[in-house]
N, C-alpha and C positions, 0 to 999 in steps of 0.2 A: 891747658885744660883745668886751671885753677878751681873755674866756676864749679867744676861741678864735685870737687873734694866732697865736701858735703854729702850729697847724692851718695856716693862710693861707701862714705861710712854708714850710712844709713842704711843703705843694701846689705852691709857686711854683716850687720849687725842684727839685720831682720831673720838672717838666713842662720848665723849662732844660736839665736833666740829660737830658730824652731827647730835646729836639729838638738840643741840644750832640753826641748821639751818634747820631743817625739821620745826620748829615752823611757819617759813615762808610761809609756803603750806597752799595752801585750798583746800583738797578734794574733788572727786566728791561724792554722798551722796550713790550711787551704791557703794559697799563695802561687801567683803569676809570677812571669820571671821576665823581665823586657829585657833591651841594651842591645848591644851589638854581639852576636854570639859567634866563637871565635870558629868554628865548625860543625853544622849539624847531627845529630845521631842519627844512626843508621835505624830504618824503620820495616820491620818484618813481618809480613804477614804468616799467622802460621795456626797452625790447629793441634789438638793435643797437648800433650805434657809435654816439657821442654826437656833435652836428654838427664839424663840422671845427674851426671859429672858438672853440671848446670844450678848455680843457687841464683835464685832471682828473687822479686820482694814486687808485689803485687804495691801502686801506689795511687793509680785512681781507675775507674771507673764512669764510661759517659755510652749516650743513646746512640750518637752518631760517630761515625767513623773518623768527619771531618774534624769533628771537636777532638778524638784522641790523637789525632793526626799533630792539630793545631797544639797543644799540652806537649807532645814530644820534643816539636820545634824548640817550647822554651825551655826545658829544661837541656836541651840538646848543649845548652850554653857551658853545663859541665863536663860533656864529652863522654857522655855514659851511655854504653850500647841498651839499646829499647827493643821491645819487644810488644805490638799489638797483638792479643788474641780474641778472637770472638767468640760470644760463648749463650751458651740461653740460661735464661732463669727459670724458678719454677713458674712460674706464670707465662711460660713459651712465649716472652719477649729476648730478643738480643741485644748484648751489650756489650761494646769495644773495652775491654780490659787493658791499660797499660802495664807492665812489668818494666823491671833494671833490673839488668843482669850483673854482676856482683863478680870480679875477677879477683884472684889473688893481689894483684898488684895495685887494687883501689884501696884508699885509704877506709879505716875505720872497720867495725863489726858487722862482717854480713849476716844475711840472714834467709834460713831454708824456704823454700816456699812449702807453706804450711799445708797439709791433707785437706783437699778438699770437696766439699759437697758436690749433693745434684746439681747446684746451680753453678758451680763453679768458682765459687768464693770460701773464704777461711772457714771451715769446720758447717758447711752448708749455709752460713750466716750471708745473706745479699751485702756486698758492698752499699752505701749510697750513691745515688749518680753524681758524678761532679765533685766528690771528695777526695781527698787527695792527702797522702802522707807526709809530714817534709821531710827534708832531707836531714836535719840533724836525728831524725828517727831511725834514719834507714843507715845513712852514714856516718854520721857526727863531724866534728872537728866545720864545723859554720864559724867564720868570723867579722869581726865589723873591718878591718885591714886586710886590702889586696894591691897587689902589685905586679908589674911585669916590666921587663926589660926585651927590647929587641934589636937587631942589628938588620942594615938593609946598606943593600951594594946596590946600588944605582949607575946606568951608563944610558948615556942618551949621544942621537949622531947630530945634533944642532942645540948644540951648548948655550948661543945666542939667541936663542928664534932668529934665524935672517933669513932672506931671503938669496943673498949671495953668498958665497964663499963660507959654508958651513964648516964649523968644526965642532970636533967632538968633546964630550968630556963623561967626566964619571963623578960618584961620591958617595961615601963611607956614612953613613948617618948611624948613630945610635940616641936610641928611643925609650928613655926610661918612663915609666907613667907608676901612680900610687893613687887610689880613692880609697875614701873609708864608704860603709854602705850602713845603712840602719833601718828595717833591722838586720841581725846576722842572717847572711844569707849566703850563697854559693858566688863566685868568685866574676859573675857576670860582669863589665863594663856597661856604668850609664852611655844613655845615647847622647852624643855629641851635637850639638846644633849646626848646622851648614851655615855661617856666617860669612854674609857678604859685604862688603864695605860699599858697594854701588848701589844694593837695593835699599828702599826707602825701609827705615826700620829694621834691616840690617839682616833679614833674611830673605831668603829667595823666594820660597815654599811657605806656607803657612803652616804655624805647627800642630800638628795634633792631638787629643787628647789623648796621654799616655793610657793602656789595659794594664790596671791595677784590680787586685783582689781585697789587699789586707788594706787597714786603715787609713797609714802610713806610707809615705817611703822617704827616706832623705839620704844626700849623698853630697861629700867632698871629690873632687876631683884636682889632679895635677899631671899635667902632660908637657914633655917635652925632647924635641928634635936636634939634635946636637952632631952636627960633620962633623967627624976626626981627620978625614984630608977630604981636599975638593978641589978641582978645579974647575966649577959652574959659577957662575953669575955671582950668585948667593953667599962664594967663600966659605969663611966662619961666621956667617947670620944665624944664631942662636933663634927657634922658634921656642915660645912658651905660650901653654894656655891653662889657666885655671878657671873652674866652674864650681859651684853650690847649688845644690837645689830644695825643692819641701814640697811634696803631693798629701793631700789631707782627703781621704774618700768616704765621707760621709753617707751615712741612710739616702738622703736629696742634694746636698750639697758637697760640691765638687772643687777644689782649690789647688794653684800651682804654685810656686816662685821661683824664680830662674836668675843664674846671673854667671854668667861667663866674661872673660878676660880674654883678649890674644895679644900678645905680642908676634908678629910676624911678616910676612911681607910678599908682594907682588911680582912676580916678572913679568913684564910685558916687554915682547920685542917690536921692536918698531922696523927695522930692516932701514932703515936710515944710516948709510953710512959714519957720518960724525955723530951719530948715538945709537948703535946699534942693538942694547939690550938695556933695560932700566929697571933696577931693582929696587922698590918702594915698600921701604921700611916702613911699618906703623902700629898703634895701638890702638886695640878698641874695646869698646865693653857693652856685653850685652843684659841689661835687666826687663825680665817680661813675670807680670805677675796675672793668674784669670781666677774667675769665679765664676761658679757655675751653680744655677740651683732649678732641680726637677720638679716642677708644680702638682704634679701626680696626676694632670690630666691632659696627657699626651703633649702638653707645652714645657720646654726646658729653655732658662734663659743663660744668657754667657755675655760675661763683661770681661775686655781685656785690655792691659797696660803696657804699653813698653818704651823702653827709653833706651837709644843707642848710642855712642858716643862714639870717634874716629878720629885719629889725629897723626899726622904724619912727620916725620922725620923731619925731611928733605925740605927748604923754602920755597923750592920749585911745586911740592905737592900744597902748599897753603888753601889753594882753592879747594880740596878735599876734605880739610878740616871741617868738619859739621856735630851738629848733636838733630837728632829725631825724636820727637815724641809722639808715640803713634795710641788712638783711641780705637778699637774695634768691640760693637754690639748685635748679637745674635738671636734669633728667634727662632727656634727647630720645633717642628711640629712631627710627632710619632704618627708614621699611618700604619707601620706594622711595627712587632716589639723589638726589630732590630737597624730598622730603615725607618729616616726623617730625613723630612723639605728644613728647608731656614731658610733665611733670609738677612742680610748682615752689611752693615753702615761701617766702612773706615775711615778716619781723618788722621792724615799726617801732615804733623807740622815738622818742614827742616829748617833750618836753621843753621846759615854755614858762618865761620868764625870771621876770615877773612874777604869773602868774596861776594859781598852781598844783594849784589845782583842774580848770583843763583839761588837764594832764597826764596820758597815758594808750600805751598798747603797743595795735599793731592784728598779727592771726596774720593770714596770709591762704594759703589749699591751693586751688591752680589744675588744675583738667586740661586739656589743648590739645592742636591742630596747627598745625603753621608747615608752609610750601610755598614752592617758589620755582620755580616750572614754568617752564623759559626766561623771556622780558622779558616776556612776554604777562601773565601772573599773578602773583603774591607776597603773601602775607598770613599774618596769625595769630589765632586764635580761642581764648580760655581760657574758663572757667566755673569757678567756686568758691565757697566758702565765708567769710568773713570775719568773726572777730572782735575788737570795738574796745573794750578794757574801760581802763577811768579809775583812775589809778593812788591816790587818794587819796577815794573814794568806790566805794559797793557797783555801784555802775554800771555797767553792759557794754551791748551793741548787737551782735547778731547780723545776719547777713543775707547773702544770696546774692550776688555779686558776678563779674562778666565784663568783658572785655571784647575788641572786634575792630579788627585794623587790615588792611584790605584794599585791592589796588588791581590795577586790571584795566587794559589796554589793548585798548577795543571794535577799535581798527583804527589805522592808520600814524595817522591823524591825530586819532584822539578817544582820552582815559584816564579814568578813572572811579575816585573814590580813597572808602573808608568808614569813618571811624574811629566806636564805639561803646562806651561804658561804664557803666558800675552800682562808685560806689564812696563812701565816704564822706569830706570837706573840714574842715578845720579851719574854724573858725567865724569870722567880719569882722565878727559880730553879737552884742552882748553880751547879749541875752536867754536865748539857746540855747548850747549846748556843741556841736554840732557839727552839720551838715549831709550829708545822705541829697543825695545825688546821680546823675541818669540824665542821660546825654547822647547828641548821636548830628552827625555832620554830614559831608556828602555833597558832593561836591568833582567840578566835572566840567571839565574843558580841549579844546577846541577849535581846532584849528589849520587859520586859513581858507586862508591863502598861507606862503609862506617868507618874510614878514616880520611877518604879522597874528598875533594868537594870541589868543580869547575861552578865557574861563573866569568858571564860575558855580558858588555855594556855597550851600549851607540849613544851617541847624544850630539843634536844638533841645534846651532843658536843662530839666528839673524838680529844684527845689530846695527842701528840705522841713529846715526849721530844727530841729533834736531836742533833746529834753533841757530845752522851756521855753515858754511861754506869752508873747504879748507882747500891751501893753495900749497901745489905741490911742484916741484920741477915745471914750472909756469902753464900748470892744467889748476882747473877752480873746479870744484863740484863739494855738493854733500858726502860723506863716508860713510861706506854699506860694506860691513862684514860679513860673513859667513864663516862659522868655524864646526868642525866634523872632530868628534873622536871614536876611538871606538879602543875597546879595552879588554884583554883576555885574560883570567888566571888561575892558579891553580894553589888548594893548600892543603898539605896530609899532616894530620895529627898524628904525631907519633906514640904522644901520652897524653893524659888531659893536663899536663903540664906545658906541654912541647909540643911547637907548630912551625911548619916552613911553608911559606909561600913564594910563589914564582911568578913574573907575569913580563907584560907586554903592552903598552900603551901608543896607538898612533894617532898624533894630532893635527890639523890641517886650518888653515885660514886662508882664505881667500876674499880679497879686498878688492876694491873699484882704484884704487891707489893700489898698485902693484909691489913697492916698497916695504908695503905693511904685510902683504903675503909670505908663509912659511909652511913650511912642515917638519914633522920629526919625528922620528922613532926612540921609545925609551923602554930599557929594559929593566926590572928590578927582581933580584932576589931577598930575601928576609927570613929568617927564623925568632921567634919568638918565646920565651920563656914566662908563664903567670904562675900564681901562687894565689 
């Protein structure tokens, strides 16, 4: 992957260049809180003054319930008990109050909640709607450096994926991870990107506009998976991934930069006796950079960039080696001020190293709505068209293509999330040229107490091998997958330091080739430690 040194440093360097000059920002102290949040806060409906023995700190103020609801979710990332009350103003309108309640054992200076008026605010003074105090007001001790370490016991009863003669195995993994964040802010995890080395452009899902408040945001990231014993496929395969990013949130204009690293690797079991399990090692890298800018009359336009690179170990994977460069343009038209249509052109050119016959450009014309209804709703629907034609044979592949990402909030303590697609994968199989793919998988979170939190997943995929015949124990046909998970777990925060999880994952494939059929159960426990 010589060719694209170059590329690398230029990305490295663009991303220096704007976390070296976000330092120059001063936020406003009103501030969103996205990433992966490692267990919700408990959310209480309740009336009156809170018991005496009780110090809390009043920290925003909103119209709807949904909106304080959706605020609690992100700060929940710090693991601090919340508290909504509703309360009237003097002009006998109501408003959803957030509170933190404030334990001996949380860091930093609490503070009383202060006597308050008719309207139910400091010294009778109305809050504003929608403003919000930070956290280094309330708590202090914000820094640009966090870290966590975690440890995870894994035991699964089909070590190999086969389909005969299953055995078992287990393994010890420990998980050390460190980002910086800018600006300082509470100890939240950016989000990760779902990176897949089959999809054109290297992700499954298309991504979406991150909910930011303040200016800025930039972020270092470092993650990595490291067995201490194992006897799985995998051995001692060291996973690594590093990411950068830079969000610029302008009055009209909207900008991203993105670029993630993996080093890590595939198993696929084949159930073929003389290869029973195949673990592909590889590296890849993801740069996506977008622009957005709002015309101020109900039209917003979005240009976006991305360049994926994939390169594999093994001389057996050479046909997987590729680079992508994908072009996507958007047209969103406001019909209400939170709900817009668009309409959106992608061109991906792949480009594979070795095997040039599977080189090919895919057009893809999307129609859609995106929503973002207060915290209660937010999602996006496309449907389109899609053609994939081979840049060195008469060969093309037409076909309708969608896809949804939705997610709902049933109520304070349950969310419901639905991603679904229709799109076609570069191929890991050398029979076929590329792979017809439907997918779908349904994501539900439960929050039992203000330490508990279940969460439960299904997800099902049909994968339909194109462009080729494969000849198995003297039977010829096309290959049609079907693969089912479904996943249950459990995590209790013990401190907003310290977290355990438990869970449960069962996997299934079922194949027109019997060989390639499996299943398996896998168990894992984890506790985890951030700072």
């Amino acid at each position: 992957m010589g060719k694209t040194n170059i590329l690398n440093v230029f990305h490295v360097l663009a991303l220096c260049v704007a976390l070296v000059t976000g330092l120059g920002f001063r936020p406003a102290c009103a501030e969103e809180h996205g990433g992966t949040a490692p267990a919700p806060a408990s959310i209480t409906d309740t009336q009156g003054s809170p018991p005496a023995a009780t110090r809390v700190v009043r920290i925003a103020s909103f119209e709807t319930r949904e909106e304080a609801e959706g605020f609690v979710k992100k700060i929940g990332a710090g693991g601090y008990e919340t508290v909504i009350r509703s309360e009237r103003t003097e002009d006998n309108r109501t408003v959803y109050s957030v509170f933190v309640t404030v334990h001996g054992e949380q860091p930093g200076e609490s503070l009383e909640l202060p006597v308050t008026g008719a309207s139910g605010n400091p010294a009778g003074q109305e809050m504003p709607l929608g403003t919000q105090k930070s956290f280094s007001d309330i708590f202090g001790g914000r820094s640009y450096f966090h870290a966590s370490l975690a440890v995870s016991e894994l035991y699964t009863d089909n070590a190999f994926l086969s389909n005969k003669d299953k055995k078992s195995g287990s393994s010890t993994v420990l998980s050390p991870e460190v980002w910086i964040l800018l600006p300082r802010t509470e100890r939240e995890m950016p989000e990760i990107e779902d990176v897949s080395t089959r999809a054109p452009g290297g992700l499954i899902i298309s991504r979406q506009k991150p909910h930011v408040s303040r200016h800025y945001e930039a972020f270092l990231l470092y993650h990595a998976d490291i067995p201490l014993s194992s006897n799985l496929p995998s051995e001692k395969t060291v996973s690594h991934r590093a990411s950068g990013g830079f969000i610029y949130n302008g009055n009209r204009v909207f900008a991203s930069v993105l670029e993630q690293f993996d080093r890590a690797y595939n198993t696929i079991g084949t159930g073929v006796p003389s290869d029973p399990v195949r673990v592909d090692k590889y590296k890849s890298n993801l740069f996506d950079a977008s622009i957005s800018y709002d015309t101020g009359n109900r039209f917003r336009l979005m240009l976006d960039y991305s360049n994926f690179l994939v390169n594999y170990d093994e001389a057996a994977n050479d046909f997987q080696d590729r680079m992508d460069n994908s072009v996507a343009a958007y047209v969103f038209y406001q019909i209400q001020p939170k709900t817009a249509l668009f309409v959106e052109y992608d061109f991906i050119d792949i480009a594979h190293d070795k095997d040039a016959a599977l080189d090919s450009t895919e057009h893809n014309l999307f129609g859609g709505v995106q929503w973002d209804i207060t915290a209660k709703s937010k999602g996006t629907i496309k449907a389109g068209y899609g053609i994939k034609d081979f840049a060195n044979t008469d060969t093309s592949f037409n076909s309708y293509i969608f896809e949804a990402q939705i997610s709902h909030n049933l109520s304070s303590r349950n969310s419901l999330t639905l991603t679904a697609y229709r799109q076609t994968d570069e191929t890991d199989f050398l029979q076929s040229s590329f792979i017809s793919t439907d997918g779908a998988k349904l994501q539900f979170q439960h929050r039992l107490t203000r330490r508990i939190t279940g969460a439960a997943s299904l997800e099902y995929a049909k994968e339909t091998y194109e462009g080729g015949d494969f000849t198995l124990e003297g039977v010829t046909k096309q290959r049609k997958d079907n693969i089912f998970d479904a996943a249950l777990s459990l995590r209790y925060q013990f401190r907003r330091w310290l977290a355990s999880d438990i869970g449960y994952e069962f996997t299934r494939r079922d194949s027109n080739f019997g060989d390639f059929s499996y299943t398996s159960n896998t168990f894992f426990i984890r506790i985890t430690g951030a700072i």
